[in-house]
C-alpha positions in Angstrom: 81.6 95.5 156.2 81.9 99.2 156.6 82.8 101.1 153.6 86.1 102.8 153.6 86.9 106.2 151.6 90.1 107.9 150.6 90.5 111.6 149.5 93.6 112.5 147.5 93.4 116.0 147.8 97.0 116.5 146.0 95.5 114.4 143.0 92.0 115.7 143.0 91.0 111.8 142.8 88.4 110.0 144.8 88.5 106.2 145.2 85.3 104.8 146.9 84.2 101.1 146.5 85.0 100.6 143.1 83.5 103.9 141.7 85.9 106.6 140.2 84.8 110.4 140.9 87.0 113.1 139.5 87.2 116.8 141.2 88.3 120.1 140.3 89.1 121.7 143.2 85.9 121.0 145.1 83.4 119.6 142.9 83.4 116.1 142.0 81.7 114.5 138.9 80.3 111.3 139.1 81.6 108.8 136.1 78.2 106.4 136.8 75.0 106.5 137.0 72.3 106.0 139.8 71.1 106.8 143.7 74.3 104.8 144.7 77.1 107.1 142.9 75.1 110.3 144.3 75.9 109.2 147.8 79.2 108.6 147.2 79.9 111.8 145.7 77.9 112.8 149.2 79.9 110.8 151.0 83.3 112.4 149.0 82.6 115.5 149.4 81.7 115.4 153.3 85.0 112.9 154.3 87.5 115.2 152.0 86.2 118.3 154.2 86.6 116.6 157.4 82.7 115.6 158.4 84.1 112.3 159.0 81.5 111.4 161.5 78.7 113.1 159.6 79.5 111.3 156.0 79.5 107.9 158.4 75.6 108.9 159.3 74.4 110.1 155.6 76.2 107.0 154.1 74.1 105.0 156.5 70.7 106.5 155.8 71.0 106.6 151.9 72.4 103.2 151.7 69.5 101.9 153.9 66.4 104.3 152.3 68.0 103.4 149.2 68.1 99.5 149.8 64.9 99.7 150.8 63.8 101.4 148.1 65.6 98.8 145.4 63.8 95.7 147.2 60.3 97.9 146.6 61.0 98.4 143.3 62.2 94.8 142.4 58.8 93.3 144.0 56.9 95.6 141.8 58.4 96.3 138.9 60.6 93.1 137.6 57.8 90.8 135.5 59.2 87.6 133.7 58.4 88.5 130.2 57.6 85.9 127.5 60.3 84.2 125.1 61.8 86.2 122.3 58.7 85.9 119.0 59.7 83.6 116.1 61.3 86.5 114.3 62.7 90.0 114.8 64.7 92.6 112.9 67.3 94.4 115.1 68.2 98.4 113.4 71.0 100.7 114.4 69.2 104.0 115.3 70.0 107.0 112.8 68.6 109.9 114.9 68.9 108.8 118.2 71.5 111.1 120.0 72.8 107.7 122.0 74.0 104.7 119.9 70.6 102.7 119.9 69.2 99.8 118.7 65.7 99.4 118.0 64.2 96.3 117.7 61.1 96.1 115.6 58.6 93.6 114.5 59.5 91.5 111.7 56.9 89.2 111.3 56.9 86.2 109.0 52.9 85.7 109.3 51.4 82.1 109.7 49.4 80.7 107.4 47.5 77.0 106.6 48.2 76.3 103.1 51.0 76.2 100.5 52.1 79.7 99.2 50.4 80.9 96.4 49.2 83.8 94.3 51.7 85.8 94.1 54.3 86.2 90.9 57.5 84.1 90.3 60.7 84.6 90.5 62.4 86.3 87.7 65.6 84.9 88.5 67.6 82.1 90.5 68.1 83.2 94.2 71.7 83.7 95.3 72.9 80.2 96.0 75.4 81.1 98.7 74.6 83.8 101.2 75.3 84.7 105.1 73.0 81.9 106.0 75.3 79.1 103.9 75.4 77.8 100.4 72.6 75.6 99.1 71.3 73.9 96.4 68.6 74.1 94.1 66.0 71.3 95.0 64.5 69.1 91.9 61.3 70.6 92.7 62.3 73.8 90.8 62.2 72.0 87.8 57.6 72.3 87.1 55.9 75.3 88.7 56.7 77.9 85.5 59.6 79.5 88.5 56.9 80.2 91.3 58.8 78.6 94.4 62.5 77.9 94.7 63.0 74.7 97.1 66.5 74.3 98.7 68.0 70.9 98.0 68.7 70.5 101.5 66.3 70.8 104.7 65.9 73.3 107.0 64.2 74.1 110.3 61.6 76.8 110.8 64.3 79.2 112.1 66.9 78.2 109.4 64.2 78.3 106.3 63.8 82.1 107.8 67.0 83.2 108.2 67.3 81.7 104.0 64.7 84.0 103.7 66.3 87.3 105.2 69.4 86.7 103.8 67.9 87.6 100.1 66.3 91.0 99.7 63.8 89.5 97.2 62.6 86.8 99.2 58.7 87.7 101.1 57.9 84.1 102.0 58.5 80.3 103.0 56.4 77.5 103.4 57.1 74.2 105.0 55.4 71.2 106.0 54.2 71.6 109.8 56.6 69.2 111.3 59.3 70.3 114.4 62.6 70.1 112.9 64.4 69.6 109.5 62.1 69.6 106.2 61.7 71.2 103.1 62.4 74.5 103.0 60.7 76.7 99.4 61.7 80.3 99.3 58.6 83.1 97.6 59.0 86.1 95.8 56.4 89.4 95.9 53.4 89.3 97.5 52.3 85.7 98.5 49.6 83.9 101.0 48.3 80.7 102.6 46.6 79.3 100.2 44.5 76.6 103.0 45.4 73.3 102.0 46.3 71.4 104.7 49.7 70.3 106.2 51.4 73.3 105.1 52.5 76.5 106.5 52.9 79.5 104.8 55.2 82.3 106.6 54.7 85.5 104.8 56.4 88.8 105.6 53.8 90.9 103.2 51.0 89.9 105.5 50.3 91.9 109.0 49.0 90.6 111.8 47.3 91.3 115.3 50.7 91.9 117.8 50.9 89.1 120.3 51.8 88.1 123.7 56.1 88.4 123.6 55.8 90.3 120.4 58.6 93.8 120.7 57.0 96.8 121.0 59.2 100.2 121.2 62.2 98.4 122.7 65.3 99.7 122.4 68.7 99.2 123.7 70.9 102.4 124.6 74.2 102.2 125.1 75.4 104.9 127.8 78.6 106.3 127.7 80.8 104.8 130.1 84.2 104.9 129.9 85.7 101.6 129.2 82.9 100.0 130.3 80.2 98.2 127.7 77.0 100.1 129.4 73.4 99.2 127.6 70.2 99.4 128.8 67.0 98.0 127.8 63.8 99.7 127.5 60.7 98.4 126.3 56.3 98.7 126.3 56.5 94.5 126.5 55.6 93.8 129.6 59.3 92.7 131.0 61.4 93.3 128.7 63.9 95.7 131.1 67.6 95.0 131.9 70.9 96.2 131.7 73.9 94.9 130.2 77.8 95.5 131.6 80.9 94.1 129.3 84.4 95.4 130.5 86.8 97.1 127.8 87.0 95.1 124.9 89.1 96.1 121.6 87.4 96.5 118.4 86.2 93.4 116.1 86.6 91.4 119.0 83.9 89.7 121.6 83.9 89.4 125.6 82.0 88.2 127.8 79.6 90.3 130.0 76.5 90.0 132.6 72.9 90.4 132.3 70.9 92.1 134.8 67.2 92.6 135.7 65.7 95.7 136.3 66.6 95.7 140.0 70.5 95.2 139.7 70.3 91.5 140.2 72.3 89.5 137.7 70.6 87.1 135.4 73.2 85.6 133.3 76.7 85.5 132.7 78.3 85.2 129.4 81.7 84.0 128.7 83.7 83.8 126.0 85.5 80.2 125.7 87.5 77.9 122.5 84.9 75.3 121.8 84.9 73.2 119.0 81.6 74.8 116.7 78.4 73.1 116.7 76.1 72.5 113.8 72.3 73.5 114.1 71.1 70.1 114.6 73.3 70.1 117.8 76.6 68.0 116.1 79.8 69.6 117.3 82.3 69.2 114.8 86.0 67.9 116.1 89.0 70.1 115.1 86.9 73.2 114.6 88.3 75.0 117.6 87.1 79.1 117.7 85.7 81.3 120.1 81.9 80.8 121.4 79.9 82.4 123.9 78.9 79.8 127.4 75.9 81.5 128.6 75.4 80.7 132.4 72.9 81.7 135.1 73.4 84.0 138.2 74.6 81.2 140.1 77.2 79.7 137.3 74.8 76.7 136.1 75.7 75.9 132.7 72.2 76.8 130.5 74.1 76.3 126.6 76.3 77.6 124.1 76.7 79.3 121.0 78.3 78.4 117.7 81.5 80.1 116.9 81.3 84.0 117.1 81.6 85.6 113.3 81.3 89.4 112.1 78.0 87.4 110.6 79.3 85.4 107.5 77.5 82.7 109.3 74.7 82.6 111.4 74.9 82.6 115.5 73.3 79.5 116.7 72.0 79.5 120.4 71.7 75.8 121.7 70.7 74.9 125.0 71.9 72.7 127.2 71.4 69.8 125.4 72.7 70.7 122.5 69.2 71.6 121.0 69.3 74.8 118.6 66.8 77.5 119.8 67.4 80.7 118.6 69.7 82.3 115.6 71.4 85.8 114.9 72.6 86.7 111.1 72.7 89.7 109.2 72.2 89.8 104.8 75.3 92.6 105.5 78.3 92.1 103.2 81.6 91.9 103.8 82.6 95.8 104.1 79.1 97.1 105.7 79.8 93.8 108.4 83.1 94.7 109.6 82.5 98.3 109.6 78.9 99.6 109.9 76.5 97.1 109.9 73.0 98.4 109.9 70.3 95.1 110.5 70.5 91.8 111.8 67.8 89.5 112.6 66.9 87.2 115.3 65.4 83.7 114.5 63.4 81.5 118.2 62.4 78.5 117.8 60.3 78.5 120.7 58.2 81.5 121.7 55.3 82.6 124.2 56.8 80.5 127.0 58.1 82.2 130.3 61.9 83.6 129.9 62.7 81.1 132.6 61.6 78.1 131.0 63.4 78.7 128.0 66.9 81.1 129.2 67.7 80.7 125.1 65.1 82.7 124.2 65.1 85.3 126.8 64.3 89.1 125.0 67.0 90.1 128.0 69.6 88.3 127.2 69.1 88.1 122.8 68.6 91.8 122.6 71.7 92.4 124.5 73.6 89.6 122.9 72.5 91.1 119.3 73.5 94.4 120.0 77.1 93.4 120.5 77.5 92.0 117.5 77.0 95.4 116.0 80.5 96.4 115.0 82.0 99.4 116.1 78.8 100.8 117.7 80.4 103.4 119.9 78.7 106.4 121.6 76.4 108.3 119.8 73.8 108.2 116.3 74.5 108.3 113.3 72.8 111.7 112.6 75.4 113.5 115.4 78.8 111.8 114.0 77.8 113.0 110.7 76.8 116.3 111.6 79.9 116.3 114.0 82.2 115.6 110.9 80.6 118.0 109.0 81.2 121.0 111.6 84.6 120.1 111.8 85.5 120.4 108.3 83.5 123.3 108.0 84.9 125.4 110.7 88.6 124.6 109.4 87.5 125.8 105.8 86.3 128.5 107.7 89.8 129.3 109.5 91.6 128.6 106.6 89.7 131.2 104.5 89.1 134.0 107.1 91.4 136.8 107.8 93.6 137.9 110.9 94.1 134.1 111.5 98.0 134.0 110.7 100.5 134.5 112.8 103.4 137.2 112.6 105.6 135.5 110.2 103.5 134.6 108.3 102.6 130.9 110.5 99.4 130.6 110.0 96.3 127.8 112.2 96.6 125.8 109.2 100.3 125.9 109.3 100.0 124.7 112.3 97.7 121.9 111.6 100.1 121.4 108.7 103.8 121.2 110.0 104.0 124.5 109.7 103.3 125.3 106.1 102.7 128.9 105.4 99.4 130.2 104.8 98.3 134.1 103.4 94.9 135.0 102.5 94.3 136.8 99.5 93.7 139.9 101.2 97.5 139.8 102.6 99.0 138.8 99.1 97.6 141.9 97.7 98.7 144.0 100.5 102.5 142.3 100.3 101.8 143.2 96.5 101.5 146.8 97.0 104.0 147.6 99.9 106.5 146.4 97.1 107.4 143.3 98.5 109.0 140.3 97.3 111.3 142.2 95.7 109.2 144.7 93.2 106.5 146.8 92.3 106.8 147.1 88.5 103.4 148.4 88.3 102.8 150.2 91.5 105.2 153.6 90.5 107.3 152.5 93.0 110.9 151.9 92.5 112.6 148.1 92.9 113.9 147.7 96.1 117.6 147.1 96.2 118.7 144.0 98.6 120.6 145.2 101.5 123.3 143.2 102.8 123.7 142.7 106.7 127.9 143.7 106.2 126.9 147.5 104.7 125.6 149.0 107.7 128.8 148.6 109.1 130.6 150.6 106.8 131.8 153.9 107.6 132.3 156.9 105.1 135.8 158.1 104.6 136.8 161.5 103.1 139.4 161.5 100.9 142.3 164.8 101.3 140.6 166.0 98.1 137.3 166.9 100.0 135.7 163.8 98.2 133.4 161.4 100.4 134.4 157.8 98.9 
């Protein structure tokens, strides 16, 4: 299909295939990014000053040296990376001039052997946190405070997430079985301590990066208007993609697609009312709420989520049979969630397998989805809205306190700001102050001014037959 172009010269508007360019008289600004926006603006500029036929023959050749080009780059450059590791902290970027995320290597270390050696706990872990509310296990009761067993079981993913939910906690263990089992949270600094059929996971402890394991990745989102733009950047082999959600109101979710880093889509993301779904795969009846249906490129139904929260609860993953596989919470509180959250984790039950065997635990498609769930993330850092905010207030103290700003009549910038409240500067109340105004000068030597009224210049003197002026 040929593409077609329109030039609204009266309107200084472009329209071609979808993408919006913007002129002032004749320069036009791309609102887009890549080779494909560059030849439209070629394209634009050529049609809109009559090279009809010559526009037809550069849109030709740049559309086919630049398909050419994608298709190279796709063969070479898209690798399948490994599943998402076993567990990951996702931060908001403070410096970064683009909102980023950076997703960094939280590792709960594996080790044979109960936990051990480290201190005890000094108090009773919260019993109710972001990851749910618990109970403390009968096994609390000997062991002079050292571990603090949950009364009910856990998985390996849901014994973490206990974990990151409480700032004090540095280790788990739990018996090496798939599945629910006992889940014992550790304080400070403790290890593996080899007995057999135990694990303990220990966040204190580093280790050798692996295969699938995060390194530098970041997601960036671009600033596109009303258009959800991130992209995905990453030294794991793989682990690059792009991410496109339409406009979508604050505190809210929508769906968007996943793409590879060749264009091609990956997954598509809806947002549907499902009744939720426990993480042992039980959907619970009359629990209707919004949940994310996570398809392939071709519509193929590859799982769900559980019911979308600000991160009160966790965000379970389950595939297509129901079977939980990966987890997003955050230890944020109420306030810092809805507003500025700052950390959320990411919990996979299975890891070092191909992306494509496990879609659940693709790094392309949790990165993204965990980025989203950062509240009002918007355009930029941190560091610049801050230092933003603090230029503007300083340059209106600055016109508020500076001199020559006010207007004749004494309307001043601030009064203008201000519904029109008057504004003088100190140097103009002292000058008022000496000219007499206001209605005196007792201690200038000058005499009080007497109020003139408008009627008195109208008077006329009149002489009286006596000679006298009355």
């Amino acid at each position: 299909m040929q593409p077609v172009a329109s030039c609204h010269r009266q309107g200084h508007l472009v329209v071609l295939d979808g993408a919006v360019l913007l002129s002032s008289r004749h320069r036009y600004t791309p609102l887009g990014f890549g080779p494909a926006l560059l030849a439209l603006s070629f394209r634009a500029w050529l049609e809109c000053h009559g090279h009809l036929r010559l526009a037809t023959m550069a849109w030709f050749k740049v559309t086919l040296l630049g398909q050419l080009a994608l298709a190279a780059f796709a063969q070479t450059q898209c690798e399948e990376p490994s599943g998402f590791p076993s567990s990951t902290g996702a931060d908001r970027s403070f410096f970064k001039f683009f909102a980023s995320v950076d997703f960094m290597p939280f590792y709960f270390t594996k080790m044979a052997g109960f936990c051990r050696s480290g201190p005890s706990w000094s108090h009773e872990p919260a019993l109710k946190t972001n990851a749910g509310e618990v109970s403390s296990g009968s096994q609390n009761s000997v062991g002079d405070n050292l571990w603090f067993c949950l009364k009910e079981e856990r998985t390996r993913v849901g014994c973490m997430a206990e974990c990151e939910t409480r700032a004090d906690c540095h280790a788990i263990d739990r018996p090496p079985t798939i599945g629910f089992a006992e889940c014992c949270l550790f304080t400070g600094n403790n290890t593996g301590n080899g007995v057999a059929d135990r694990f303990c996971f220990s966040k204190d402890v580093t280790r050798t990066p692996q295969a699938g394991d995060l390194i530098d990745t970041t997601v960036t989102v671009l600033p596109v208007p009303f258009l959800g733009y991130l992209t995905l950047s990453s030294h794991t082999v793989g682990v690059v993609a792009t991410a496109e959600m339409g406009l979508c109101l604050p505190w809210t979710w929508c769906g968007f697609i996943v793409k590879d880093c060749s264009g091609a889509i990956l997954y598509k993301i809806e947002v549907d009312t499902l009744p939720d779904i426990d993480g042992d795969g039980t959907v619970l009846p009359g629990t209707a709420g919004l949940s994310y249906v996570i398809k392939d490129a071709a519509g193929s139904y590859l799982g769900r989520s559980s019911h979308l929260t600000d991160g009160y609860e966790p965000i379970r993953l389950l595939d297509a049979e129901n079977k939980q596989v990966s987890m997003l919470i955050t230890a944020a509180g109420f306030w810092r969630r809805t507003f500025f959250p700052l950390r959320w984790f990411v919990n996979t039950a299975v890891t070092r397998q191909p992306a494509s065997a496990v879609p659940l635990a693709d790094p392309r498609l949790i990165t993204m989805m965990v980025t989203f769930q950062f509240r009002n993330l918007g355009y930029f850092g941190i560091f610049w809205i801050l230092l933003l905010v603090i230029v503007v207030v300083a340059v209106y103290f600055y016109l508020k306190r500076s001199r020559g700003l006010a207007y004749d009549g004494g309307f001043s910038i601030r009064g203008g700001w201000l519904k029109g409240l008057s504004y003088y500067s100190q140097a103009d109340e002292e000058q008022e102050f000496l000219n007499g105004g206001d209605g005196g000068g007792c201690c200038t030597g000058r005499q009080k001014k007497t109020p003139q009224n408008s009627w008195a210049s109208s008077l006329m003197l009149v002489s009286s037959p006596a000679g006298e002026t009355l």
